[in-house]
N, C-alpha and C positions, 0 to 999 in steps of 0.2 A: 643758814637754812640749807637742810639738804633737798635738792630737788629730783623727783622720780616720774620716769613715764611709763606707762602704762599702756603698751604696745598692741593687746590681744583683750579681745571680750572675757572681763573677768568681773564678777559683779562687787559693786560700792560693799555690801556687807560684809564679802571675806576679806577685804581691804582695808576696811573700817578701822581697823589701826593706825595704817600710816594716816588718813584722813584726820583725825584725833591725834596725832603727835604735830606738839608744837613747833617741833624743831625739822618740819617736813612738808615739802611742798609735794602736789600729785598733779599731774595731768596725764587724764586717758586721752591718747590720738589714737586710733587704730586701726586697721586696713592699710598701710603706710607701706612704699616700696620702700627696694633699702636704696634708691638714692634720695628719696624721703627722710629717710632713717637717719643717713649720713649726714646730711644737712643741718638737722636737729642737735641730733645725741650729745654733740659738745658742753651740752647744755647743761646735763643731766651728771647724778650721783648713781642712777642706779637705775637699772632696766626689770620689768617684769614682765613677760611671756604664760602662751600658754601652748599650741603648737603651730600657730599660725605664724608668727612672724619667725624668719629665718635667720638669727644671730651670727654674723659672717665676721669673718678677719677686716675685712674691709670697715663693717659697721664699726667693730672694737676698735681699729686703729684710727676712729675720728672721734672716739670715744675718751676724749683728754682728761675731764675729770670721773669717769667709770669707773666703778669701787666695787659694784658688784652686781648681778644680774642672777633673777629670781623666776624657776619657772615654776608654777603652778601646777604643779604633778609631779610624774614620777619619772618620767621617760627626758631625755636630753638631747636626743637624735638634731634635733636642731639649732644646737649649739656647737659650736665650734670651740671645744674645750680647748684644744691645742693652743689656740689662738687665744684665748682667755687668761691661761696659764702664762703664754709667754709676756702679756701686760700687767700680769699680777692683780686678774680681775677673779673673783672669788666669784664662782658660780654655784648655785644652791638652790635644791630642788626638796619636796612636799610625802618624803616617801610613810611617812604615817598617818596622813590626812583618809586611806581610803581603806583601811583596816576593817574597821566595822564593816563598811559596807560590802568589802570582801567577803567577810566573816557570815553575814546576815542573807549571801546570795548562796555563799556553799553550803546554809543549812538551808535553804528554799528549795536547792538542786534536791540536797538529800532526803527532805520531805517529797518531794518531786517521783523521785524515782523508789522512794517504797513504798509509795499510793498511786502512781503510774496515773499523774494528775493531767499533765499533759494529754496524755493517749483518752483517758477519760473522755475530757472535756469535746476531743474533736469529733468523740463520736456522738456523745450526747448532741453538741448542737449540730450533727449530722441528720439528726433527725432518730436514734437509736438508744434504746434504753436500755443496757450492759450493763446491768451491774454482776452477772458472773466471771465476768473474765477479769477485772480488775478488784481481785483478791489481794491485799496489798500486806503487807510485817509492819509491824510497832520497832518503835527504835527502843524502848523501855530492853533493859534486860540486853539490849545487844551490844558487843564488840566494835570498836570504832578505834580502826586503824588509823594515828595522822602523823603523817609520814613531811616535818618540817615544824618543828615549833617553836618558830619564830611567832613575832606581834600577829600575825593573822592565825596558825595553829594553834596557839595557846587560847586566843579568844573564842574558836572553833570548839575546842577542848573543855571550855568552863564551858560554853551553853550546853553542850552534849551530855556534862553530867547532870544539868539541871532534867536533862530527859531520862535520865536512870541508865546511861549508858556505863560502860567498864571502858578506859580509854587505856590503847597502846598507843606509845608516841616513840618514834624515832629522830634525831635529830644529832650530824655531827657534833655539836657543844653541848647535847643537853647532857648532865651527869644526875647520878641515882639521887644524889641530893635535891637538886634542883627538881626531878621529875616528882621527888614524895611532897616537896612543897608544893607543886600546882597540882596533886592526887592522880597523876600519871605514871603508869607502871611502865618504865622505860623497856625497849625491845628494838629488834634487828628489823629490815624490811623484811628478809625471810618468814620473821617469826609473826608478823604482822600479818603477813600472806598468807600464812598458814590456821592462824586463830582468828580475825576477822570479818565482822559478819559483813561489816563497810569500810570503806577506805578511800579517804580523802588526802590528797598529796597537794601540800603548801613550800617546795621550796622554791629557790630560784632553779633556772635551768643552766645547767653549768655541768663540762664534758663527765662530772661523775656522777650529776644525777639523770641526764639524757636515757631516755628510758629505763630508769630505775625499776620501775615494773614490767618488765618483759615478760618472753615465753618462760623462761624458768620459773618466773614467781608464780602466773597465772594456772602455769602445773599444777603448783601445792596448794594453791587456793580453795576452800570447800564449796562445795558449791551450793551456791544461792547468795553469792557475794556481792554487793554492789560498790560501786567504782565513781568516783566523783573527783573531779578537775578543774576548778575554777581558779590557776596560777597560771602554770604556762605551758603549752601547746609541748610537746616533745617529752614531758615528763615521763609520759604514760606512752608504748610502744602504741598505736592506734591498729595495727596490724593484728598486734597479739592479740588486744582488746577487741577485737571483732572475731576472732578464730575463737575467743575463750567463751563470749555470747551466743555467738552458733556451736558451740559444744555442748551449751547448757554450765559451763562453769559460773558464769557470769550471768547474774540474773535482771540486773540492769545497771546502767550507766549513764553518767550524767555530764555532760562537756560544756564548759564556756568557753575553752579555748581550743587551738588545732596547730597543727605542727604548722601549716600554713594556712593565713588567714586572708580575706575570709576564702572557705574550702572552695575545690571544684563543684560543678553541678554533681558529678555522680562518687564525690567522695560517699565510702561506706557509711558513716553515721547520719547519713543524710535521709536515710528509706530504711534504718531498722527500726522496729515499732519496740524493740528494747534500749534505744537508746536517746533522751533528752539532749538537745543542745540549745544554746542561746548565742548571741553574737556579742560576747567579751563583753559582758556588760557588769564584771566582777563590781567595779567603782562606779561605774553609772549610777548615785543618787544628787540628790540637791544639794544633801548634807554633806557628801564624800567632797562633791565641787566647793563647797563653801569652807571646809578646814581644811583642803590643800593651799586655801587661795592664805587663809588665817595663820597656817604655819610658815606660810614664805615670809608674809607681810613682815613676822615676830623676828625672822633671822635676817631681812634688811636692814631691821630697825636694827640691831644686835652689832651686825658688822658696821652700819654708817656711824654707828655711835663708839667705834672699837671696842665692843663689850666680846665675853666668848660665845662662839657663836655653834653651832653643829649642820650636818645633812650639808655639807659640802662637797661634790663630787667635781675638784680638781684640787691645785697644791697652791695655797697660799704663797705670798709673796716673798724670799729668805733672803737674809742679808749677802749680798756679793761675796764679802769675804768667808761667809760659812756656804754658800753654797760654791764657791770654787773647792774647797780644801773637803769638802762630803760629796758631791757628785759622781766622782768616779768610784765610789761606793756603791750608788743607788742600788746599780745592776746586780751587783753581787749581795748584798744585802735582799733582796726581793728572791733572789735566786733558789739562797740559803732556806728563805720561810716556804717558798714553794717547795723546794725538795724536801724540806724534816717534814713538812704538812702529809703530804704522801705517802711516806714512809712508816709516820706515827699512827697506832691504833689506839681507836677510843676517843672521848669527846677529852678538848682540851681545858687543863683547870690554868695553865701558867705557861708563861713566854718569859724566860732568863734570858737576856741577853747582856752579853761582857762585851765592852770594849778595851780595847788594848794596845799599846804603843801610842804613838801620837795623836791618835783619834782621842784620848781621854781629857785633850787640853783645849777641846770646843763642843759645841752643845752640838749634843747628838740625835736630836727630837727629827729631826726631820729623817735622818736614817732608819730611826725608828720606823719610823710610818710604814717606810717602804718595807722594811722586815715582816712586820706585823701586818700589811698588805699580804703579801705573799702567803702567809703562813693562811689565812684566812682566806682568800680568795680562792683557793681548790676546793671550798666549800658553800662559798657564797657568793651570788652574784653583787656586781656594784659594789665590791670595795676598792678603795681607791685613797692613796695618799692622806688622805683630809679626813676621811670618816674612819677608818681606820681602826684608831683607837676610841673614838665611840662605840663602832659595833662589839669590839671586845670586852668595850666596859656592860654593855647590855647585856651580853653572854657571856656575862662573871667571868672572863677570862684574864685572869691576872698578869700584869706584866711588871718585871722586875729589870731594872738597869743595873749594870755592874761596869768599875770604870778598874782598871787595873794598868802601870804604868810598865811594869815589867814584862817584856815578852820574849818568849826562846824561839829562836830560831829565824823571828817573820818582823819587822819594822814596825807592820800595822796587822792586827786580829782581830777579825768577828766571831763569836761564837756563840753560839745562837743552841739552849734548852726546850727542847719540847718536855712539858708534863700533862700526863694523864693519868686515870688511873690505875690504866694495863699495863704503864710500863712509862722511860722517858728516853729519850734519842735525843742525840747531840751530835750537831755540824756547826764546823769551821770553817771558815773561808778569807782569803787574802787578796791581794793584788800583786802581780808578779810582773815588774818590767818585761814589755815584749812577750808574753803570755798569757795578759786580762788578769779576766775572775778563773781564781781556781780556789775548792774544796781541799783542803788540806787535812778535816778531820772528817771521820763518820764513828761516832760513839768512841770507842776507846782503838780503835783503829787509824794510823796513819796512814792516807792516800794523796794524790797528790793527781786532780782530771779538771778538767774543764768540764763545769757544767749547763750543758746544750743539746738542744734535740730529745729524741728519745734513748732513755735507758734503762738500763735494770742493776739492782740491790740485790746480789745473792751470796746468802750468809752459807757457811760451809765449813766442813773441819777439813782440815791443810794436811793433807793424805794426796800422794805420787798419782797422776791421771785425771783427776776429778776436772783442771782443766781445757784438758781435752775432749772430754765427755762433753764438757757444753758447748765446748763449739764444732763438736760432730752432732751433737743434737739441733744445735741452731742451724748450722750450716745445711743437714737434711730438710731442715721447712723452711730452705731459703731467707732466712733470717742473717745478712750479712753483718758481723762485727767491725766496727770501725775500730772504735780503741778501746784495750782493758788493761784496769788497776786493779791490784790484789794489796792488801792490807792483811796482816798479821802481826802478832806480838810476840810469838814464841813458835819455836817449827814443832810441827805437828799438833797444834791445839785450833781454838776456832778461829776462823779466817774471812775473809770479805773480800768479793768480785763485783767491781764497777762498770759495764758495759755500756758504750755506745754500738746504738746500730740502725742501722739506715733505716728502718722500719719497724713498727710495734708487733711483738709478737701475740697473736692470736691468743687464746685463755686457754686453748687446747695443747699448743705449746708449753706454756708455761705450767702448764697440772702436768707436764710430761718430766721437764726439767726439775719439779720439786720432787718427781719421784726418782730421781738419779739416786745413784749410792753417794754417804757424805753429805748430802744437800739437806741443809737446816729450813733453808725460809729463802723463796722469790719474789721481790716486786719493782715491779714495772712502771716507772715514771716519765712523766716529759716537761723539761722545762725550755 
């Protein structure tokens, strides 16, 4: 019998699993301090939370038989993953339990704000009977920008058409295939900003889509645009977004969430009569509560039983001997999918990765993770070792192993394929006594940098000057170079500069440096 406690008010019916498995005992204690906790847990197979009780190293390490630990939603802040990971305790959380009801609030907002329901309502039971000033637009016939389509955009996206709308959808992985099978006519944020009559934004918030709709987009936007946010606080510039509404570009907007929550008294969206807000109540239903608790319950049962299991955010437990001889891998493997991810344009169809030299005579799954982390993570929040290659496998994103025993030049090689359909880029990387991780390849170019900090990719034809020109250019916007590699295959054809440098260069810089003489293509990474 596996036994589970049940630490945080979650109700009998999203549980109702484990309760009905034979092979599973349940007891709810809850309110419990953690030397309550400590006392107990020895007891137990498996812990389930929700964000009340505080999962500490302390709890886990009197946690003898702990196999795994289940929260009820999506957030993990109070879990001590480090600590989890280092006892080989599989932690796993609920992140498609509140889809729908995400889904069902961001079209509430959007009915919200093109019938100006809200504003209606307060004046009517004010005592006031407006019905001229709350002149409101049909969604039938209009444009509907959704900018992330992932499980929450895509569900956004089918009810939208049930309304007669035209959907543009933006999304690093989505490709033109996948957009004609959900009846999505794939497009740029730009192009979204410029043809849409609404625009709802479902990603994660992650440093490249941090304000994604700025002052640039809110420019080209037409006016009479409405604007809707029920993801996450910082997506959408809140600045701009109120300069664009007092301009009249922006004819109303609709927010659950806020770059900081909950706002100040006199944050702007607080007193404009053009703008709807709620207090983050995206998952706030009964329903959303009850198949977060339904989906944990499914993946306790999965892991106590060692069946395969998903929605794991830390790294299962790896045999000593495979994890001494891949370890000093990790870093550089994660390094390699962050920098090709960066670099590569277009949504991803394939991830090639070869191994080589002595890495090909043990299993290499667990390096993977860490590739395929990186590679995906500059576009998504929450990936992480464990899920990994489930989010790729959602996002048709194919991944291909190659084991090769022969290597020139290097003991052990990674080489790591991006494919899309703009184009495909390839990075190398090794381990160099007394050196770390260093990049040894970039496409068909041989380099030879440690990749760390901030830097920049500037592709170029190998002509006398060109550089010194960029570091009289960086050097005038203060823009300090630490170290640069140049890669070429033949003198005077096309060429490659690797730069570190103490600090990122501005976007006004960098439209400067691509307009140098010789300069093919700039871009600006940080790993």
């Amino acid at each position: 019998m596996f036994k589970v406690l049940v630490s945080d008010p979650i109700s009998d019916q999203g549980i109702g699993l484990l309760y009905e498995a034979q092979d599973v005992e349940v007891e709810k204690k809850t309110g419990l301090s953690e030397d309550e906790l400590v006392a107990i847990i020895g007891e137990y197979d498996a812990l389930l939370v929700r964000s009340q009780t505080k999962v500490t190293e302390r709890i886990m390490n009197a946690g003898d038989r702990l196999k795994v630990i289940g929260r009820a939603g999506v957030g993990v802040d109070n879990i001590d993953l480090e600590a989890a990971t280092k006892r080989g305790i599989v932690v796993i959380n609920a992140p498609d339990g509140n889809t729908i009801a995400t889904c069902e609030h961001t079209f509430a907002m959007m009915m919200s704000v093109a019938r100006s329901i809200p504003q209606a309502y307060k004046k009517t039971v004010g005592g006031e009977w407006d019905r001229k000033t709350f002149v409101g637009v049909e969604l039938r016939n209009k444009v509907l920008g959704v900018i992330g389509m992932g499980r929450i955009g895509s569900e956004v996206a089918k009810r939208a058409k049930a309304f007669g709308m035209d959907i543009l959808g933006y999304d690093p992985f989505l490709t033109e295939e996948r957009a004609e099978k959900i009846g999505v006519k794939l497009a740029t944020v730009n192009e979204i900003a410029q043809q849409a009559d609404f625009i709802t934004v479902h990603t994660p918030l992650t440093p490249e889509t941090r304000h994604i709709l700025g002052p640039a987009q809110f420019a080209m936007m037409k006016k009479g645009v409405r604007v809707i946010n029920c993801a996450r606080g910082g997506i959408i510039d809140e600045a701009a977004l109120v300069d664009a509404v007092n301009q009249g570009i922006v004819a109303g907007a609709a927010f659950d969430v806020f770059e900081e929550e909950p706002p100040t008294a006199d944050h702007p969206f607080l007193n404009n009569p053009k703008i709807i807000v709620t207090p983050h109540l995206g998952a706030s239903t009964v329903e959303a509560q009850e198949n977060v608790a339904i989906d944990v319950s499914e993946e306790v049962l999965h892991i106590l039983r060692n069946e395969p299991f998903k929605n794991a955010v830390n790294m299962p437990a790896v045999p000593a001997n495979v994890l001494n001889k891949l370890q000093p891998y990790f870093d550089l493997g994660e390094k390699l999918g962050r920098f090709l991810g960066q670099i590569t344009e277009g949504a991803i169809r394939e991830i090639v990765i070869n191994y080589a030299g002595d890495l090909v005579d043990v299993d290499t799954t667990p390096l993977t993770r860490y590739i395929v982390r990186g590679v995906l993570g500059n576009r998504l929040e929450g990936v992480n070792i464990v899920n990994a290659m489930h989010l790729a496998k959602t996002r048709e994103v194919n991944i291909v192993i190659q084991k090769a025993t022969a290597v020139t030049s290097f003991t052990n090689l990674v080489t790591v394929t991006l494919k899309t359909k703009a184009e495909e880029r390839v990075a190398a990387g090794t381990l160099l006594a007394g050196y770390g991780d260093r990049i040894v390849q970039i496409d068909q170019y041989p380099v030879d940098f440690a990749p760390a900090g901030s830097m920049m990719l500037i592709s170029h034809n190998d002509k006398p000057g060109i550089i010194g020109r960029v570091g009289t250019l960086l050097g005038s916007n203060d823009v300090n170079i630490a170290t640069m590699q140049v890669g070429r295959k033949v003198v005077g054809g096309s060429a490659i500069m690797v730069l570190t440098v103490d600090k990122p260069a501005s976007q006004d810089v960098l439209t400067e440096l691509a307009k140098l003489p010789e300069i093919v293509g700039v871009r600006q990474f940080t790993i």
